[in-house]
C-alpha atoms as one frame of an Amber mdcrd trajectory, in Angstrom:
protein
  60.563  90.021 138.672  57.141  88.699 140.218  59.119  85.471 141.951  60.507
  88.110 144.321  57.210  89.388 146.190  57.297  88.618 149.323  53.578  87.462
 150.566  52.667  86.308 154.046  51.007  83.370 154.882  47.700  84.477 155.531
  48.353  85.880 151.823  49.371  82.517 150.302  45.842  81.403 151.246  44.353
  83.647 149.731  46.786  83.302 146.444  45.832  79.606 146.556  42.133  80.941
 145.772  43.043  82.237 142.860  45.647  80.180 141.714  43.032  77.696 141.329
  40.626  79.498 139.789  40.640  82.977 138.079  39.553  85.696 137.248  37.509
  85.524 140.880  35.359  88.383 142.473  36.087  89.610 145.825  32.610  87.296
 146.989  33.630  84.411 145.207  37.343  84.439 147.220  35.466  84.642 150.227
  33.046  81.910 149.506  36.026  79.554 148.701  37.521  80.231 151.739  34.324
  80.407 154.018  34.738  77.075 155.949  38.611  76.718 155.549  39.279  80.112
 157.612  37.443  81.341 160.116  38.264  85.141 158.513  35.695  87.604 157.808
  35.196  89.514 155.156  36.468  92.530 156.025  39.874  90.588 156.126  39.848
  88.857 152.783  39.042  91.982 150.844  41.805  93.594 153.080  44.106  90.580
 151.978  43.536  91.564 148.324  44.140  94.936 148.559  47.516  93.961 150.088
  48.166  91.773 147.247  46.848  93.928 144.788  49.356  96.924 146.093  52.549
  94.344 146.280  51.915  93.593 142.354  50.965  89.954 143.255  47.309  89.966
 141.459  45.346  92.733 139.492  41.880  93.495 139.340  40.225  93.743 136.157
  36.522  96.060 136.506  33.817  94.079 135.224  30.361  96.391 135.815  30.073
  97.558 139.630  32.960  94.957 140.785  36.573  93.806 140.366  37.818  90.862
 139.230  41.209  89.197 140.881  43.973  86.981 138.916  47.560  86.136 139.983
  50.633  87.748 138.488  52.502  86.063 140.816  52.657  82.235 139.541  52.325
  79.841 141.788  55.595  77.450 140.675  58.036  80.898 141.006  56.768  81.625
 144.125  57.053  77.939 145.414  60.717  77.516 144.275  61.416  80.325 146.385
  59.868  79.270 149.206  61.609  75.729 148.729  64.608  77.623 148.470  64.741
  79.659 151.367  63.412  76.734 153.061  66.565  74.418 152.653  68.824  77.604
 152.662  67.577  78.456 155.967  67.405  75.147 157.662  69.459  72.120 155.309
  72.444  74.170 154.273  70.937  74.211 150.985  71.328  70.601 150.481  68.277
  68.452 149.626  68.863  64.839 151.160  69.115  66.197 154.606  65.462  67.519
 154.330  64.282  64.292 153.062  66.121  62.874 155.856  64.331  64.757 158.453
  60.684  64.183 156.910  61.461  60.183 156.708  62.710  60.589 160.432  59.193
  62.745 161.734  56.721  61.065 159.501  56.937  57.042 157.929  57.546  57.878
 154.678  54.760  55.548 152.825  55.748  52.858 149.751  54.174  55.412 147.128
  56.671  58.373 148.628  59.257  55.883 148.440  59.000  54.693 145.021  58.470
  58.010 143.872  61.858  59.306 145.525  63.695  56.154 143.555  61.931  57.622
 140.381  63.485  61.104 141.064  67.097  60.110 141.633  66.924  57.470 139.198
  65.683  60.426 136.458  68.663  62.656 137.882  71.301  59.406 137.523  69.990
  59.620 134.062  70.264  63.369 132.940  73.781  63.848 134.635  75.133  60.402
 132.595
């Protein structure tokens, strides 16, 4: 199953390249992230090869160069990462995560009314 690759962060970056947009030549990743990391090239093509040999993108040969897209999508790998996330540090439970993000950062009336939404939508389903 993709969901189970295990990418490193400097990878994720990269994956966010061409999550957004795909397929993307080896130039065009680093021109996305030229001004976001201070990588150079050598390293972003070295990035893609890793994630090309873990099964997370493919390359498709157009002409004299290779194109990337994802086989990793983006929502399996972030559930996982959400997952291990409150496994690791909440027990697995939600509400004490939320508790610690209201308690390091003023949640804003937006993030509020959009966590009412959310339980209010889960009341509902479970009823």
């Amino acid at each position: 199953m993709h969901s189970d690759i295990e990418i490193s962060e400097a990878e994720s970056v990269v994956m966010e390249v061409l999550w957004g947009r795909h397929p993307a030549a080896a130039e065009e990743v680093v021109a996305a992230l030229s001004g976001r990391q201070d990588w150079q090239e050598a390293t972003i093509k070295t990035l893609l090869n890793r994630l090309l040999n873990k099964g997370a993108i493919r390359a498709d040969k157009e002409g004299r160069r290779y194109l990337y897209s994802p086989v990793l999508e983006r929502e399996a790998w972030l559930s996982r990462q959400s997952e291990g996330l409150l496994d690791r540090w909440f027990d697995g439970r939600v509400a004490p995560l939320v508790a610690h993000f209201s308690a390091q950062r003023r949640l804003s009336e937006r993030d509020i009314e959009e966590l009412k939404k959310l339980i209010e939508g889960l009341s509902d389903e479970r009823s």
